[in-house]
PAZA-913363 format. One record per residue (C-alpha): residue in three letters; chain; x, y, z. Coordinates in steps of 0.1 Angstrom, whole numbers, padded with zeros to 4 digits. Layout:
# PAZA-913363
- type;mol;xx;yy;zz
- ALA;A;X;Y;Z $
...
***
This chain:
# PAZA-913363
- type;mol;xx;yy;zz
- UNK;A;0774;1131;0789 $
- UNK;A;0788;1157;0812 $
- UNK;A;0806;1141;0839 $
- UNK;A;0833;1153;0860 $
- UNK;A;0837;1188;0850 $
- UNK;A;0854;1199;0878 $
- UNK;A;0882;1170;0871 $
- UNK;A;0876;1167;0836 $
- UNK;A;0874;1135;0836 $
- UNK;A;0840;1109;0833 $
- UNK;A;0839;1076;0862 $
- UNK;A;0815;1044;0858 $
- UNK;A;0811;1012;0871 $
- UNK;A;0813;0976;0872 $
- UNK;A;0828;0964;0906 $
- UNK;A;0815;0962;0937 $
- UNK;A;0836;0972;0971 $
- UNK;A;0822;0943;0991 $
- UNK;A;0828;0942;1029 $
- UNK;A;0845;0913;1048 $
- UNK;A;0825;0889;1067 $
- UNK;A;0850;0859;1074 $
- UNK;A;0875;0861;1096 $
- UNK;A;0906;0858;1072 $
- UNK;A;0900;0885;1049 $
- UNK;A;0888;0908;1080 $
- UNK;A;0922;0902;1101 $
- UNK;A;0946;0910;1066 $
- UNK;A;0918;0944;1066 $
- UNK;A;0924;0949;1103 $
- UNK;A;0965;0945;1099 $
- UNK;A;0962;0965;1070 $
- UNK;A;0945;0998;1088 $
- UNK;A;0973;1018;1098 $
- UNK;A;1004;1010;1065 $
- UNK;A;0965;1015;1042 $
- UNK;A;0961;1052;1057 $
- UNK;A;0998;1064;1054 $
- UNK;A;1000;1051;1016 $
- UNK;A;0970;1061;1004 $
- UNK;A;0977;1095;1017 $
- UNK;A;1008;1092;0999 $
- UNK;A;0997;1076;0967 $
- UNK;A;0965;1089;0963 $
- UNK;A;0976;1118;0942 $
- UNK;A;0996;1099;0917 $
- UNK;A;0969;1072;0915 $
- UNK;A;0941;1100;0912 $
- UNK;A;0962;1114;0877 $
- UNK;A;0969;1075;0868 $
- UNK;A;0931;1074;0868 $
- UNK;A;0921;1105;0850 $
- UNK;A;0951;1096;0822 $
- UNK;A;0939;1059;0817 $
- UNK;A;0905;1073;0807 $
- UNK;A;0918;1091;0777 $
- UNK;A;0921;1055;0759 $
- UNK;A;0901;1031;0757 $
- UNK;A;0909;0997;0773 $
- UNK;A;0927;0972;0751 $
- UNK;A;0949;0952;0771 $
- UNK;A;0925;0932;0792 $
- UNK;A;0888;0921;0795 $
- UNK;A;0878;0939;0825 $
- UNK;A;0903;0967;0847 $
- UNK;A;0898;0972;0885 $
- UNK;A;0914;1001;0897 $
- UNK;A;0916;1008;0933 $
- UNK;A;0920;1046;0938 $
- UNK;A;0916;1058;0976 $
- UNK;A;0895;1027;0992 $
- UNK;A;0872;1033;0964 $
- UNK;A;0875;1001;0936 $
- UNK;A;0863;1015;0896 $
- UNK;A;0860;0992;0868 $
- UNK;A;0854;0995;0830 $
- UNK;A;0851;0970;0800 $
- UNK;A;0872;0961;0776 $
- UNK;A;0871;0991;0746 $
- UNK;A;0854;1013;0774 $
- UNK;A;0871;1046;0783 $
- UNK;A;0854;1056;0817 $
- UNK;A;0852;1036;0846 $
- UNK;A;0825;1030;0871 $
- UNK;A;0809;1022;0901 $
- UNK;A;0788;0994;0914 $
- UNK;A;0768;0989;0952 $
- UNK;A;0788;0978;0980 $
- UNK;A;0781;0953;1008 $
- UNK;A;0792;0936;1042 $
- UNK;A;0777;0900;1029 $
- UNK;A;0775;0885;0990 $
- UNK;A;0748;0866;0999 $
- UNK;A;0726;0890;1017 $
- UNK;A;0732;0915;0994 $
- UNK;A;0717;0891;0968 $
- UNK;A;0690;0872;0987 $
- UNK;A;0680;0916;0989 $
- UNK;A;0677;0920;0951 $
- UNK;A;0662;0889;0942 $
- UNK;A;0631;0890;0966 $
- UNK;A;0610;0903;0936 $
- UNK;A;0624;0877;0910 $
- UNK;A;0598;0860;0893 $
- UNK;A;0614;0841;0867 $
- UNK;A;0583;0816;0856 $
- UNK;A;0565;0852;0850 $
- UNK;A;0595;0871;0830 $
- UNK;A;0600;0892;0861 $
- UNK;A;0640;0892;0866 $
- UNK;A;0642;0925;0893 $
- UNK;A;0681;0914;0902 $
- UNK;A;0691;0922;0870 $
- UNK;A;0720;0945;0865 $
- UNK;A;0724;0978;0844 $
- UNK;A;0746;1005;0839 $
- UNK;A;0733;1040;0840 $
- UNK;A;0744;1073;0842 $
- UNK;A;0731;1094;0872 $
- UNK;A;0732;1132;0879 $
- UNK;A;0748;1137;0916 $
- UNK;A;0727;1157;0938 $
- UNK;A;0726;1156;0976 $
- UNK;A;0693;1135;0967 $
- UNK;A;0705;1110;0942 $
- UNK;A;0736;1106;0969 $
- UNK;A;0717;1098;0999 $
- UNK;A;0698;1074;0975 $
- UNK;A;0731;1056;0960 $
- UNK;A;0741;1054;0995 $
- UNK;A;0709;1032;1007 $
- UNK;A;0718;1012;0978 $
- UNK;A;0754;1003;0986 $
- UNK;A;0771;1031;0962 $
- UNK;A;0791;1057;0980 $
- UNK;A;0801;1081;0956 $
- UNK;A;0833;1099;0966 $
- UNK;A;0835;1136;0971 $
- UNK;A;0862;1143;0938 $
- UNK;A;0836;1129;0912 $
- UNK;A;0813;1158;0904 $
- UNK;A;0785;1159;0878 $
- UNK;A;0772;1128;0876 $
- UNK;A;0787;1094;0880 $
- UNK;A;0779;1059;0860 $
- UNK;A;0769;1031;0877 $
- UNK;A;0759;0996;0876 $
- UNK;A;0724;0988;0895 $
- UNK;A;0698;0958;0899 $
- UNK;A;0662;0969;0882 $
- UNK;A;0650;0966;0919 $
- UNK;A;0670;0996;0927 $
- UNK;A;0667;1007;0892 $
- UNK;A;0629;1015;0898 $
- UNK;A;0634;1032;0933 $
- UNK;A;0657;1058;0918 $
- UNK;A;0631;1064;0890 $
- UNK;A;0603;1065;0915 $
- UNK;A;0617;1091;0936 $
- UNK;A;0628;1113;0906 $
- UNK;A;0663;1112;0901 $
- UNK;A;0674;1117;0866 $
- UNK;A;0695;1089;0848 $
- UNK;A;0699;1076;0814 $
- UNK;A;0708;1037;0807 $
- UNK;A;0743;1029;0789 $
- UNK;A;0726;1000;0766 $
- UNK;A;0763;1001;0749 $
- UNK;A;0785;1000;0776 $
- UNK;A;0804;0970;0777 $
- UNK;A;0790;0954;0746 $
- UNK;A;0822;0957;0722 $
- UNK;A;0838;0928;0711 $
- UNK;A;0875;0923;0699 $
- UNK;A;0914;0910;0703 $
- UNK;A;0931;0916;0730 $
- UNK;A;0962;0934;0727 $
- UNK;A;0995;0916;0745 $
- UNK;A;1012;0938;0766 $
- UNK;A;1049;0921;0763 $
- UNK;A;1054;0929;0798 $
- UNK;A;1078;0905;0817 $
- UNK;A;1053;0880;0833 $
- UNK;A;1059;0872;0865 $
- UNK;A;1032;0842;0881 $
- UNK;A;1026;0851;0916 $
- UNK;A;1001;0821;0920 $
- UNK;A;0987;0800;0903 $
- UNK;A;0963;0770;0904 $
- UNK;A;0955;0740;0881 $
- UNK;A;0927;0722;0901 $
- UNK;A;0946;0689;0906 $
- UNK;A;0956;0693;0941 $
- UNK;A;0939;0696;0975 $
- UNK;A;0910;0719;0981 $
- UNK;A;0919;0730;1013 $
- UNK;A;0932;0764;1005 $
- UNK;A;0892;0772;0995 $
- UNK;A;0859;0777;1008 $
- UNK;A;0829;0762;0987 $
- UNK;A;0795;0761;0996 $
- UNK;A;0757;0773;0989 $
- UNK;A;0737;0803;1002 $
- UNK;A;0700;0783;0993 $
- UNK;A;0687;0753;1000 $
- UNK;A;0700;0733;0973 $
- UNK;A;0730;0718;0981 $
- UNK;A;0751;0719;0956 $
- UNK;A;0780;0738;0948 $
- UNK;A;0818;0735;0931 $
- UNK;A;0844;0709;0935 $
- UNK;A;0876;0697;0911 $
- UNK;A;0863;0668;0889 $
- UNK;A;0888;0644;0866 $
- UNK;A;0886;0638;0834 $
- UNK;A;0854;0662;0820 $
- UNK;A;0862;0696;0804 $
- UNK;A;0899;0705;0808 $
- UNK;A;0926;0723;0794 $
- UNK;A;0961;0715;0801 $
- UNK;A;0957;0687;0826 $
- UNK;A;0928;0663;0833 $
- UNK;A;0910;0682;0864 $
- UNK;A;0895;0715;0863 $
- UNK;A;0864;0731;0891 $
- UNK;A;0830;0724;0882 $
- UNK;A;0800;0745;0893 $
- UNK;A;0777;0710;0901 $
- UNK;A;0803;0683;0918 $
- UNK;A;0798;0686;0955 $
- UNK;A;0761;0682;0973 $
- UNK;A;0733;0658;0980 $
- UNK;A;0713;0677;0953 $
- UNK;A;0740;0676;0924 $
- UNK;A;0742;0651;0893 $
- UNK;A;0761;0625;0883 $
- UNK;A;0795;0645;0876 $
- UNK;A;0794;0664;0843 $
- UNK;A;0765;0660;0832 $
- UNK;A;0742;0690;0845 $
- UNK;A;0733;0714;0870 $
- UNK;A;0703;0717;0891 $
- UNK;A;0678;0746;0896 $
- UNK;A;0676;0768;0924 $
- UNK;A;0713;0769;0926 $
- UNK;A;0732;0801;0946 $
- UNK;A;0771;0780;0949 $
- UNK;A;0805;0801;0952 $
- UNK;A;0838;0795;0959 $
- UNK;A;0866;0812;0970 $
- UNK;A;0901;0814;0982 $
- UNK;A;0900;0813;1021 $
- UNK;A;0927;0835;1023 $
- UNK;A;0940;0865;0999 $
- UNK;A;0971;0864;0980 $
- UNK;A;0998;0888;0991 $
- UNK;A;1008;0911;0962 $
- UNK;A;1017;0947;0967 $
- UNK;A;1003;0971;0940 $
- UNK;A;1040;0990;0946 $
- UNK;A;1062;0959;0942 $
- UNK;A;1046;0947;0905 $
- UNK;A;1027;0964;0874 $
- UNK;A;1007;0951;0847 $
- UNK;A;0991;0930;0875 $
- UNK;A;0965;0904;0860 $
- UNK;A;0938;0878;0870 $
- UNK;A;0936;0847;0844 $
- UNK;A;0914;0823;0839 $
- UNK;A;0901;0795;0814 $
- UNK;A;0862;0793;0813 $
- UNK;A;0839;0768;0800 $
- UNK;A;0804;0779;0798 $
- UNK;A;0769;0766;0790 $
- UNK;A;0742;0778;0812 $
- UNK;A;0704;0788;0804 $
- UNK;A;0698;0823;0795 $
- UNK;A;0689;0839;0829 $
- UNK;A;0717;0819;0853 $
- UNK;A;0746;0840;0860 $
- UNK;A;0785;0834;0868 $
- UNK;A;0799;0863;0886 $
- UNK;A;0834;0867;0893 $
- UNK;A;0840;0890;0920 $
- UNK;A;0877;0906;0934 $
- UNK;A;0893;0912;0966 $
- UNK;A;0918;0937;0972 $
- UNK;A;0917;0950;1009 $
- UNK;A;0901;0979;1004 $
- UNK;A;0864;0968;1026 $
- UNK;A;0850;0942;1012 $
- UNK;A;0843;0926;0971 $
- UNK;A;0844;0937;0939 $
- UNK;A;0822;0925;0916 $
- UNK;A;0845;0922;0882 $
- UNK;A;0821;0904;0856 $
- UNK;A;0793;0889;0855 $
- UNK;A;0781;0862;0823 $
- UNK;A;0743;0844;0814 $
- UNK;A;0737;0824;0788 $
- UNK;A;0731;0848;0768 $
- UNK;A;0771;0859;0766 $
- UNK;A;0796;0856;0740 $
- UNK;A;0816;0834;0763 $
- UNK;A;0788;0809;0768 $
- UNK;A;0795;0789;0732 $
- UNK;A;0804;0753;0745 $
- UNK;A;0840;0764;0737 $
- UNK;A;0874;0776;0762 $
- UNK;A;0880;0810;0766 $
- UNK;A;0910;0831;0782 $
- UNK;A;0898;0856;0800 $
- UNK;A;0923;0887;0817 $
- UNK;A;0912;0910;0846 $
- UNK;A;0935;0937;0848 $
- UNK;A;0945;0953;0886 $
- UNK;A;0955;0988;0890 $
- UNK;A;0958;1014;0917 $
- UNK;A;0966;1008;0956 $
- UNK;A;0963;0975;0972 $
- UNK;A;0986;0951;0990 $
- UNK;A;0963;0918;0988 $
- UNK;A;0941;0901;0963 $
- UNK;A;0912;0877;0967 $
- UNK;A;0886;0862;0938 $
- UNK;A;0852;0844;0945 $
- UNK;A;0830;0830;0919 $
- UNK;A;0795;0826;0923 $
- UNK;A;0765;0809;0908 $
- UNK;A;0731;0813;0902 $
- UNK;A;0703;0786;0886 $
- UNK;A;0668;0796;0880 $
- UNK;A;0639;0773;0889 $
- UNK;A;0636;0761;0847 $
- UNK;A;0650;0729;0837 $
- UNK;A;0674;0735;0808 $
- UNK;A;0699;0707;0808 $
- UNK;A;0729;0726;0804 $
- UNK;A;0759;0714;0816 $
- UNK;A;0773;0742;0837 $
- UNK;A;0804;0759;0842 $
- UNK;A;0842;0749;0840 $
- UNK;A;0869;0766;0855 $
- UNK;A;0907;0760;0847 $
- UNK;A;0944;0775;0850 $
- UNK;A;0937;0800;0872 $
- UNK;A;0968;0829;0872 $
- UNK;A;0978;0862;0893 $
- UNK;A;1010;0877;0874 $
- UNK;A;1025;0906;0875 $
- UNK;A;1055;0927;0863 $
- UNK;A;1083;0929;0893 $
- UNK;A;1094;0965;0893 $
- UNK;A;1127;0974;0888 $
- UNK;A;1145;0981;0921 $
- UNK;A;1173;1009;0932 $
- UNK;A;1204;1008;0912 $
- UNK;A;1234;0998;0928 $
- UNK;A;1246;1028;0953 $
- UNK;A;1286;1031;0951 $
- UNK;A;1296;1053;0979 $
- UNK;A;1327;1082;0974 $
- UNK;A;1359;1064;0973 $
- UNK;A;1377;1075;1006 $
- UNK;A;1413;1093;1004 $
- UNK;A;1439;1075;0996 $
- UNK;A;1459;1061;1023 $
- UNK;A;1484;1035;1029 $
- UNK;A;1483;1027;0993 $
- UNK;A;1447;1020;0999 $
- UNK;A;1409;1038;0997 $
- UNK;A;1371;1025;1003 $
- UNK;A;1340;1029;0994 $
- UNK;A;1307;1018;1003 $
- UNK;A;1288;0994;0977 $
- UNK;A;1247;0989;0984 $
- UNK;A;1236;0967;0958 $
- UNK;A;1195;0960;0957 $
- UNK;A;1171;0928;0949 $
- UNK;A;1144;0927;0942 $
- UNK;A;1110;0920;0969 $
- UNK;A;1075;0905;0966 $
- UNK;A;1066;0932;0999 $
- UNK;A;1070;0966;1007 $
- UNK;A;1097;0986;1000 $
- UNK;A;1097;0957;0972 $
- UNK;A;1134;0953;0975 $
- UNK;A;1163;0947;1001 $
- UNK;A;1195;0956;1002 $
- UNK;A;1229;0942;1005 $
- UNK;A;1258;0965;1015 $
- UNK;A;1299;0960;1012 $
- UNK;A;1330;0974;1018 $
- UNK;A;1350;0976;0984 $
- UNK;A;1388;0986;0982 $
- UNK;A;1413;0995;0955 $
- UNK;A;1452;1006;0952 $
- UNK;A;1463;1040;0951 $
- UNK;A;1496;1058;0952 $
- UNK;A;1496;1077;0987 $
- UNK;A;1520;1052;1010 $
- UNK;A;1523;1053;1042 $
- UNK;A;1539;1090;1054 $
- UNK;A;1580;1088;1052 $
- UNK;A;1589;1085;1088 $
- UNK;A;1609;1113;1107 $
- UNK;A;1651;1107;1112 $
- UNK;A;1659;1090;1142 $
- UNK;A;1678;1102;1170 $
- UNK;A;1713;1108;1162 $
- UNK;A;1736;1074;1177 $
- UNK;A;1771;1072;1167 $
- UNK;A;1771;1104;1145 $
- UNK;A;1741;1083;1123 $
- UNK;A;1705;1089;1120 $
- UNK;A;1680;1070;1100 $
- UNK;A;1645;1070;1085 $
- UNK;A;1621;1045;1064 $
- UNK;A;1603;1057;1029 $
- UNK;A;1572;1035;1016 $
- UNK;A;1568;1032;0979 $
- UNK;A;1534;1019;0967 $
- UNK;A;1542;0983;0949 $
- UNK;A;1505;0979;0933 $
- UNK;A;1473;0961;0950 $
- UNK;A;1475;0984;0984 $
- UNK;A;1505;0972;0996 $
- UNK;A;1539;0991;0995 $
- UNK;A;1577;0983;1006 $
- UNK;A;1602;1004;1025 $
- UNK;A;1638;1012;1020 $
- UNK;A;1661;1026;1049 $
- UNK;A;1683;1060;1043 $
- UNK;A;1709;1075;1063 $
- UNK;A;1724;1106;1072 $
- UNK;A;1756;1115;1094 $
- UNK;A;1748;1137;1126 $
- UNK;A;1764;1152;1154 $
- UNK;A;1802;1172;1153 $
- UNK;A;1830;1153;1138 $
- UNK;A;1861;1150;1167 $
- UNK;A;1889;1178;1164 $
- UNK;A;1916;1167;1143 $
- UNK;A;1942;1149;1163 $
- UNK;A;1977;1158;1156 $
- UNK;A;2006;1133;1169 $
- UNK;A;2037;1143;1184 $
- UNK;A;2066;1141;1157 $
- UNK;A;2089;1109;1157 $
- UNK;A;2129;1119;1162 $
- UNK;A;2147;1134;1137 $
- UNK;A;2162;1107;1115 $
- UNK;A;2177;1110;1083 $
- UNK;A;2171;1148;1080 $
- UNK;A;2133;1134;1085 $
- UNK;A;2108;1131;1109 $
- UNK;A;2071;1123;1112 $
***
């Protein structure tokens, strides 16, 4: 493969930059602007060599990695070196109701069915990739891998643009390998509560889609989201799905969580899975950067699909500030009697980084037994500059005292003046000296007494 020569490096892809077209995710985009252009300018060198270095290993740590590197999201799969690029889109469910129009499942004929290739990048195979939803930025050179629906699959290969298909990619299967970061959970969600936070609903005409159901497949409490509860076309709870299905569900609003303020960032879930061979589950992320991500996608064909709970880890890297995760499903029009979907303990976590060490100021000269300094101790933040500070005056004993003061003026031939000793703590005590001043009067001689006695005085 010769990819990225000029950056020695090779990209592929997984995820799809998706664009926002509710109102909540588009304000936190709007907001977002301004601080997004400053940082990326900032951190897009240091993410760029992030991104080249991770691709020396291959992934171990997590299932799937997203890494967000200048507005553009990459992914790769677990054991997979390279990342890569998938289509982006305004609206989920256009983009889908586009690459399914030539679905004929009763006939074989699946068109909307992902693959990942590798493409040469020409002017022509760009403009192409760009009708398709993939914009393919300016420092990958060579050619680029890429995840693409058959439908556009058969454009690219009509038109004479030269790609290979990565049958491989994605397909290893292994442990994966703890990290022993400090976790930090910075939300979480169990299914036992209230709804509101989330938007559920169908893009089709069958209604039926995902709500929290009691008492069916769990893990550690008795509720968990199912992907046939809610809808006039569902069936009795846990027992199956319908055909024709196209349900998702997602949070209504993204959590805050600032790629600067925590590493080792991950999405976990529990899922239960037991679909027919040709429905999908995708799992697609949000991370302010235009739109979703798609992050993984699972048929019934999968390992995961065994009747059994699995943990599964998406790993976050690069620039963001927010993150956002939507599930959605897709039924066929055959009538397999599989139950469905479950999904349970849902986690973001992340490392905090380590904020500023404690600032101690120069100590101040000593004076009056005393000096200062100033103390800035910081703590730790969830936001941008991911810490805040705390500053105090500190003071400790010396030994200069307080200057020995001059003699006083001369009264009554005396003259006095104070000197401080330091006594410990920054305080001192004073003692008093004198000195004689002045001229002394003239010795005073008396007249002499009369002679008496041969004597006088």
């Amino acid at each position: 493969m010769n990819s990225f020569k000029m950056y020695k490096s090779i990209v592929i892809a997984f995820v799809i930059v998706f664009g926002v077209f509710f109102n909540n995710y588009g304000q936190v985009s709007e907001k977002q602007d301004n601080v997004n252009a400053i940082e990326k300018e900032i951190n897009f060198e240091a993410d760029y060599q992030k991104f080249l270095e991770n691709q020396k290993k291959p992934l171990l740590t997590a299932h799937s990695e997203t890494f967000v590197l200048d507005g553009i999201v990459w992914e790769r799969l677990f054991e997979e070196k390279e990342y890569c690029l998938t289509p982006t889109t305004l609206d989920v469910s256009e983009y889908r109701k586009r690459i399914k129009k030539l679905d004929d499942p009763q006939n074989g004929i699946i068109k909307s069915k992902f693959h990942f290739l590798n493409v040469e990048i020409t002017p022509l195979s760009k403009s192409f990739l760009s009708t398709m939803n993939i914009q393919v930025p300016d420092y990958v050179q060579g050619d680029v891998n890429v995840y693409l629906p058959v439908i556009d699959i058969d454009v690219l290969s009509e038109n004479g643009i030269n790609f290979i298909f990565l049958e491989s990619y994605g397909q290893n299967e292994g442990e994966i390998i703890n990290t022993n970061s400090t976790k930090s959970i910075i939300w979480s969600e169990d299914w036992e509560g209230s709804l509101s936070p989330y938007t559920m609903g169908t893009d089709v005409s069958k209604d039926c889609t995902w709500g929290n159901v009691y008492n069916c497949k769990y893990t550690s409490s008795s509720w968990s989201l199912w992907v046939g509860d809610d809808g006039s076309d569902c069936y009795a709870n846990c027992t199956e799905y319908p055909n024709n299905m196209g349900a998702y569900v997602y949070k209504t609003t993204p959590i805050p969580v600032s790629s600067s303020c925590y590493t080792d960032i991950r999405f976990y879930y529990k899922l239960w899975c037991w679909i027919g061979n040709s429905d999908e589950l995708e799992r697609w992320n949000w991370t302010n950067t235009g739109g979703w991500s798609l992050a993984a996608t699972i048929d019934g064909n999968s390992i995961w699909c065994d009747k059994g709970w699995h943990n599964l880890y998406g790993s976050i890297s690069g620039s963001f500030t927010y993150y956002g995760f939507k599930f959605y499903f897709d039924s066929n029009s055959f009538t397999d009697h599989e139950e469905g979907i479950y999904l349970d303990d849902m986690e973001l976590t992340g490392t905090p980084t380590t904020p500023p060490s404690t600032d101690y100021g120069n100590w101040s000269s000593c004076s009056n037994c005393s000096q200062s300094r100033t103390v800035t101790t910081y703590s730790w933040s969830a936001t941008s500059p991911c810490y805040t500070s705390n500053t105090t005056i500190q003071t400790q004993a010396c030994n200069t005292p307080p200057a020995t003061t001059a003699w006083s003026s001369c009264s009554n031939n005396i003259q006095t003046r104070t000197v401080y000793t330091c006594t410990g703590n920054g305080t001192w005590s004073s003692t008093t000296e004198y000195q004689c001043c002045g001229s002394l009067p003239a010795t005073e001689y008396g007249s002499w007494s009369a002679c008496n006695n041969c004597s006088k005085s």
